[in-house]
C-alpha positions in Angstrom: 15.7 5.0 17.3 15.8 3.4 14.1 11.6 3.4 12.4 11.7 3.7 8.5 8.3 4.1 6.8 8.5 3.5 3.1 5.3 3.8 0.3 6.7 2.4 -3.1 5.9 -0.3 -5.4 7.5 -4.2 -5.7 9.5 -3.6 -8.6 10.0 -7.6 -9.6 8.5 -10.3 -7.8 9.7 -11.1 -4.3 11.9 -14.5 -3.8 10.5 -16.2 -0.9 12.8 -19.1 0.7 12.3 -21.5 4.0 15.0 -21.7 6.6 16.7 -25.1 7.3 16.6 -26.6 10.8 14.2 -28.0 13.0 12.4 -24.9 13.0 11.5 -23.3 9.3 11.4 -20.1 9.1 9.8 -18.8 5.6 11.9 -16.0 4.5 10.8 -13.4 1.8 12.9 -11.0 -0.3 11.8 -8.1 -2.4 12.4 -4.8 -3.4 10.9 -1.3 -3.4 10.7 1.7 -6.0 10.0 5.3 -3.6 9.3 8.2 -6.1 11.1 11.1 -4.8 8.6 14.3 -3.9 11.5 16.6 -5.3 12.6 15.5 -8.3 15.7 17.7 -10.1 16.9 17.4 -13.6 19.5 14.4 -14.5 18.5 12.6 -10.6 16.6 9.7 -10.7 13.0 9.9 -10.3 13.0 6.9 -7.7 15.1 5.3 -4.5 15.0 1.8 -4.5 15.4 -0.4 -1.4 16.0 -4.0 -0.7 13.7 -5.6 2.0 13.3 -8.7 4.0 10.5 -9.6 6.4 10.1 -13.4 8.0 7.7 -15.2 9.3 3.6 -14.3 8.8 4.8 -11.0 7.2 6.6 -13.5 4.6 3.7 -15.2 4.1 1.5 -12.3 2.9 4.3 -11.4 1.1 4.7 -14.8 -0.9 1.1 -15.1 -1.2 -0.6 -11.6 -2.5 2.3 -9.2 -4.2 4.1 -9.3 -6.9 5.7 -6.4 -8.9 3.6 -3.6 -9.7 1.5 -3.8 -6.0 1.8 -0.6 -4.4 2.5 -0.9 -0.7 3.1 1.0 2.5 6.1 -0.8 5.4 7.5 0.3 8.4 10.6 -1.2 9.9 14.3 -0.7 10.6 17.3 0.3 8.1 20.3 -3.0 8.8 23.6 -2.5 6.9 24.3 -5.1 4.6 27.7 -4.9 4.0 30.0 -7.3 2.6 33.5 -8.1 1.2 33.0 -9.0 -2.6 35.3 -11.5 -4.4 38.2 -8.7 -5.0 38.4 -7.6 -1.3 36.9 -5.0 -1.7 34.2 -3.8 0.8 30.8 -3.2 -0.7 28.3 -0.6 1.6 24.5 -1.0 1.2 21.3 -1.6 3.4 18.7 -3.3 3.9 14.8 -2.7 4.9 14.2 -5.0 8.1 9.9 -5.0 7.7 7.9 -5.3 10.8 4.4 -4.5 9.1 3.6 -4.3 5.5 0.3 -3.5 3.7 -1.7 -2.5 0.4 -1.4 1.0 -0.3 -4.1 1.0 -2.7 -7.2 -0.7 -4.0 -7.2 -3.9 -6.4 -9.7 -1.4 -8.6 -6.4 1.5 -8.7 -4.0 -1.4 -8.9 -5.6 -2.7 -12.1 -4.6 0.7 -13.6 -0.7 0.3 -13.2 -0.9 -3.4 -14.7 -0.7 -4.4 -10.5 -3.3 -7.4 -10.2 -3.2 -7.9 -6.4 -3.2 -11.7 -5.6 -1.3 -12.0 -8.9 -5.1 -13.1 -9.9 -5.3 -16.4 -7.6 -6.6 -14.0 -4.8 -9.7 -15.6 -3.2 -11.8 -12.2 -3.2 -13.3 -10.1 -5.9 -15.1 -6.8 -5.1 -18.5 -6.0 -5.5 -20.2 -4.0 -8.6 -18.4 -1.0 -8.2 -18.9 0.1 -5.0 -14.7 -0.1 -3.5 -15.5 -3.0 -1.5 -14.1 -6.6 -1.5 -16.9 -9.8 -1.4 -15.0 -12.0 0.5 -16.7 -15.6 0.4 -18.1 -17.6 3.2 -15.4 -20.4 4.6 -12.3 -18.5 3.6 -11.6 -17.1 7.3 -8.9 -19.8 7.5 -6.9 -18.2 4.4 -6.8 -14.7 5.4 -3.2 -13.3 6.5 -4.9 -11.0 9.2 -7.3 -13.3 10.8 -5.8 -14.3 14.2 
């Protein structure tokens, strides 16, 4: 079995490409900063991981993160490995993503300099109550309206 489930933030903004062909495919690239839960003296504080998700996952993607959005994925680990320009063989992996969402509120966001929708975002919550005012018509627009 191969199931990874990460929670990290977008630590740039993701690169989002369309296939070529008959059929596009939109593409979207981006990577992750996981804080460790045991952190020891002179290790890094963080993993990072590269990830790639396609189609209506893309789309969210593209559409409503940017760095800073904290966010919760599952998927599968792929090795990426390659020859580089010298012949020699470079090891690393990649983050296949099945599902990806926010792992916070735009409210908590707003603290970490994360503005989710990268403030084109259609909604807006309500006077402080947690909850997002989404406006009439807009059904269309949603990601996860099927």
């Amino acid at each position: 079995m191969n199931k990874v489930i990460l929670m990290g933030r977008l630590t740039r903004d993701p690169e989002v490409r369309y296939s070529q062909g008959n059929s596009q495919t939109i593409v979207a690239r981006f990577s992750i900063a996981v804080d460790r839960r045991f952190k020891r003296e002179g290790e890094p504080d963080a993993d990072f991981f590269n990830c790639t998700c396609f189609g209506k996952q893309a789309e969210f993607v593209e559409r409503y993160l940017h760095k800073g959005v904290k966010v919760v994925l599952s998927g599968r680990i792929q090795n990426d490995n390659y020859t580089n320009k010298d012949g020699q063989m470079v090891y690393s992996v990649r983050v296949m993503v099945d599902e990806i969402e926010f792992a916070e509120s735009k409210n908590a966001a707003g603290g970490n300099g994360g503005n989710v929708g990268g403030g084109s975002a259609p909604a807006s919550f309500g006077a402080g109550d947690g909850f997002m005012n989404i406006p009439d018509g807009i059904d269309e627009e949603l990601p996860f309206n099927n």
